[in-house]
N, C-alpha and C positions, 0 to 999 in steps of 0.2 A: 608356406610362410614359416619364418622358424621361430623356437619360442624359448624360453628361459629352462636352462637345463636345472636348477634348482626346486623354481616353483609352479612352473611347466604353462605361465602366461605365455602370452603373444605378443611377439617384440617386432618390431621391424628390421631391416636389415641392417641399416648403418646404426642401429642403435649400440652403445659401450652397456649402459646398464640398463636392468629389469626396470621399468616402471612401477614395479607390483612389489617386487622382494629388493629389489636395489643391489642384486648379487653382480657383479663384473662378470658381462658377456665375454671380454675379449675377442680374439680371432675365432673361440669354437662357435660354431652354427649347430645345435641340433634340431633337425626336419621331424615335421610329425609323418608318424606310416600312414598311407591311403585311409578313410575313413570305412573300408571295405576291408581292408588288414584287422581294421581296429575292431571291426562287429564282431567278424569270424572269431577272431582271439575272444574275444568276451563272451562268445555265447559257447566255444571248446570249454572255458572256466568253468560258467556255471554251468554246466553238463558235468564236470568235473564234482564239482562240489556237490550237485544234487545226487549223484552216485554215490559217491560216500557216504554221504547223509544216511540214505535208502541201506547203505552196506551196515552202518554203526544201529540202526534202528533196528533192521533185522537181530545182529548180533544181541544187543542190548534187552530185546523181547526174552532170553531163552532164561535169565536170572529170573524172572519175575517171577514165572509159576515154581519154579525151586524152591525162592525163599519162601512163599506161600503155605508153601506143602509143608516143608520143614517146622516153619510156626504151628500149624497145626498137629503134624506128628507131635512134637514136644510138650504142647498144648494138653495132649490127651495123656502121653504118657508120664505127664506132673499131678494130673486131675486123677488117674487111673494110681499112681504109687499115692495120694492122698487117702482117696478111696480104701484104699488095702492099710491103711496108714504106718506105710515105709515114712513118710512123712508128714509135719504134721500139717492141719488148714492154715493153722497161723505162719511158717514159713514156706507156704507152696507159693507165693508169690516172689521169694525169693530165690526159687528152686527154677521159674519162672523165666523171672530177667539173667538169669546165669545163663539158661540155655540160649535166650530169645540175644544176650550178647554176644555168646559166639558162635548162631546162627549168621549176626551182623559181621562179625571177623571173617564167617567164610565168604559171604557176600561182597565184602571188600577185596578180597585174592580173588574172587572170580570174576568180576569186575577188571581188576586192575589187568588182570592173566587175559579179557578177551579183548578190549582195549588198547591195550599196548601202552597204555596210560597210567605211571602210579599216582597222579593228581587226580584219580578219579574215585579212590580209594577212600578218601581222607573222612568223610560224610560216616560210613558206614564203620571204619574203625574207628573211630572218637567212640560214637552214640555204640558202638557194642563193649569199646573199655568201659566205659562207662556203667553200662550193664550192670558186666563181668564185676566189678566193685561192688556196687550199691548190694548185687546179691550174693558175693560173696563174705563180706560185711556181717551180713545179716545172720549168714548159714552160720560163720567162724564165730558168733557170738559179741562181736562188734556193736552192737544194737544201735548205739549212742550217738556214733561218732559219723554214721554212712549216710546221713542226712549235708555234710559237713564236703562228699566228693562233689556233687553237682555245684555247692559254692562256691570248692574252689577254683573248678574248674574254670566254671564262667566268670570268676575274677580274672583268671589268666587268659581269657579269651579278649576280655574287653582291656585288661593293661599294652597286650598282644596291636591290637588294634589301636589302641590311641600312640603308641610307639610308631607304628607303622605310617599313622599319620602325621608324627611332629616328624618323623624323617623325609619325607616327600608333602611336603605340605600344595595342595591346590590354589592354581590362582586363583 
């Protein structure tokens, strides 16, 4: 039986238009493939896709314990230059989020690097500039002012986003 090469109903033969979409059949006929074509094909897909899946998961595992380790190395070697006081208690959380943001920076290139993906990146560079600021701020004597990056940011995130929506508005 053939059906609407548009919206893919069921049309009869003498029919001119869709019943469903109203698209002009004209002379083309397209035939649907055996319903035995059509499994085979859909069960190659998802075969398809659940490999990949299984392939992106494995890849996506080997960051986790890196970035782990790494927070912790730094962890210790902020608390350990405290201790000895290279620097002082009151800016080791500063000393802190420096490291722990471009720990996030390297996380984003490796990320982006095993992926093949730079839209996967985006997460982990923002939250590590971000960091990188608030504790460099702090270290550079800035005191005042590094309460002032997380505001602006998130204002530019939500201006970002309500633009985004008067340009494509939902029905």
């Amino acid at each position: 039986m053939p059906f609407c090469p548009k919206c893919g109903a069921d049309v009869s033969e003498d029919a001119r238009f869709c019943h469903d979409c109203g698209a002009a059949l004209g002379e083309v006929r397209v035939t649907r493939p055996s319903e035995e074509k059509y499994e085979k094909r859909e069960k190659d897909e998802k075969g398809e896709k659940r490999e990949k899946g299984e392939k992106h998961e494995k890849r996506g595992d080997r960051g986790s314990p890196l970035m782990g380790g790494l927070v912790l190395i730094w962890l210790g070697i902020t608390f350990y230059l405290a201790t000895l006081r290279v620097i002082s208690w009151m800016d080791w959380w500063a000393y802190f989020l420096l490291g722990l943001g471009g720990i996030l920076l390297i996380q984003a290139v490796i990320t982006a690097a095993s992926t093949g993906r730079s839209g996967t990146m985006y997460g982990p560079l923002i939250g590590g500039g971000v960091l990188l600021l608030i504790g460099a701020t702090w270290i550079l004597g800035i005191r005042n002012w590094w309460p002032l990056i997380p505001i602006a940011i998130g204002i530019a995130i939500i201006v970002s986003v309500l633009r985004e929506r008067m340009r494509s508005p939902r029905p």
